[in-house]
Phi, psi and omega in degrees: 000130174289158192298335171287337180280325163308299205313313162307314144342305188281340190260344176281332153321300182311292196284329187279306186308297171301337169321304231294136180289152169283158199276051181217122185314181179276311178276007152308306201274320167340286176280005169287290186300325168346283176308347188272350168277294211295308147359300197263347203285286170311336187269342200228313178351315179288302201285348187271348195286295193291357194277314166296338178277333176280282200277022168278175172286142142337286180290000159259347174301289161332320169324126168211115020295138176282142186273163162260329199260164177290098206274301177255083161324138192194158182244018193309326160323306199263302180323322176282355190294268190325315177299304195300317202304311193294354176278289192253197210278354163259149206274209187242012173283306178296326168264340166323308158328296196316289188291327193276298198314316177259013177282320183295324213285308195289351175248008160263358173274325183293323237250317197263350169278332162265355174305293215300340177279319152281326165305330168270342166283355199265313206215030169228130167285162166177130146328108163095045151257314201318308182304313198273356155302308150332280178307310150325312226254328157322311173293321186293000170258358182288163165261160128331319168290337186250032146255021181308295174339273213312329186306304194321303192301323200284306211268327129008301177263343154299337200058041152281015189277151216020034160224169180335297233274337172281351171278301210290302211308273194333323207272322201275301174257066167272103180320330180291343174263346156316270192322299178317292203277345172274343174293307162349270202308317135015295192283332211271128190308111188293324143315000169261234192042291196291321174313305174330305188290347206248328169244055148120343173327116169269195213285331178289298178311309180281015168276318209259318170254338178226015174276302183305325188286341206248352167239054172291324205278316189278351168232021150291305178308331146299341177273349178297311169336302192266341167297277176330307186292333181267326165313330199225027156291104154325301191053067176255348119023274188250313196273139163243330189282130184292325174295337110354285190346153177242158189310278192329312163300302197287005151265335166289313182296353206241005180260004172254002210278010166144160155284350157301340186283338196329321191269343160293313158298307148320297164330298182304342181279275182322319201265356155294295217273342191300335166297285184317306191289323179288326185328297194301318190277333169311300174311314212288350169301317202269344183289324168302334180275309164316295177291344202250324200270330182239101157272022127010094174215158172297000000 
């Protein structure tokens, strides 16, 4: 066969191949985005239920059958929120304060001790890194609950009780931000590594410039992680001094005071989870953006 006869071949493969449809019906894809409705319907169903529940009236709260959307919308909720928050004496600017220090510091302590703890275990031999990966993937089966004691006894004995540092210390060796970034990293090619090293980088420079940009989707995902968990720490525990208190607790409190409150519990609910959630919607673009563009392999 002559080189013009391959070649025709080759484009008439080529084009029949772009022809070719997927191998799925209309009504295939049909019940597909369904599901996929029903999916997000059921998913969001909750957060739009509390948003609404937050601007009803006192007396729609009450409403039975309870509607879900709001018939007279009022922001009459958070404003009496803000009122009962301005009574007491510590004010609610000291718990915000409270709750944002140890939410930065602990998810930024967490962020950089386990990057730095998984890059050497993910791409350094050493005697005891295998075992001691071993023990991380072990702590991830404890609960919080059934290490409280011990936690207790240790930041105890520390003389960390009633402070920032019994929250934040604890929030820096949570196992799960070891683990999420060294399986990450793992997949990342060692040969750049080495290329780095071979024009002149030293070990900060290839962490920093060329480990980190490239496990972006895994330590945006720690920080959603480590945001929820401290954004939404009572830390009724370890703290005692009411000026220490976190925004959460000192709103949990005022979401127990009774059924006059009701609507004031509703507020509280949307102004816990709203931190957490913009956190999430924030990240998830660009982690989507990250996984679809470095695709990195040896």
């Amino acid at each position: 066969m002559s080189k013009k006869k391959e070649d025709k071949v080759v484009v008439h493969k080529f084009r029949k191949l772009r022809r070719r449809q997927p191998n799925r019906s209309r009504t295939g894809d049909f019940f597909v985005y369904l599901f996929l409705l029903l999916v997000a319907v059921a998913m969001v169903f909750p957060l739009v239920f509390a948003i609404n529940s937050a601007l009803k009236p006192l007396d729609e709260l009450f409403m039975f059958p309870p509607k879900v959307f709001a018939q007279n919308p009022t922001l009459d909720n958070f404003a009496d929120l803000f009122v009962t928050m301005g009574k007491s004496w510590v004010t609610f600017p000291r718990y915000v304060f409270n709750t944002v220090f140890i939410t930065v510091v602990g998810t930024a302590g967490h962020l950089i001790i386990a990057s730095m703890g998984a890059f050497v275990l993910a791409k350094y031999d050493f005697p005891g890194g295998k075992t001691f990966f071993k023990l991380v993937t072990v702590a991830l089966m404890f609960s919080g609950y059934v290490t409280a004691i011990p936690n207790y006894l240790i930041i105890n004995a520390l003389g960390w009780i009633d402070t920032y540092w019994a929250i934040i210390i604890p929030a820096f060796a949570a196992p799960i931000g070891l683990f999420l970034m060294k399986q990450f990293m793992e997949g990342l090619p060692t040969s750049l590594i080495e290329a780095a090293k071979i024009d002149g980088a030293n070990e900060w420079k290839v962490f920093m410039g060329i480990v980190m940009p490239n496990v972006k989707p895994a330590w945006l995902t720690l920080i959603i992680f480590s945001v929820q968990s401290l954004w939404n720490n009572k830390a009724a525990t370890f703290i005692y001094s009411e000026e220490k208190k976190t925004l959460v607790y000192a709103l949990q409190q005022i979401q127990s005071g009774g059924i006059a409150r009701t609507g004031q519990a509703a507020a509280v609910t949307v102004i816990v989870m709203i931190v957490p959630i913009a956190i999430f919607i924030l990240s998830e673009s660009q982690i989507l953006e990250t996984m679809a563009s470095s695709g990195l392999k040896d």
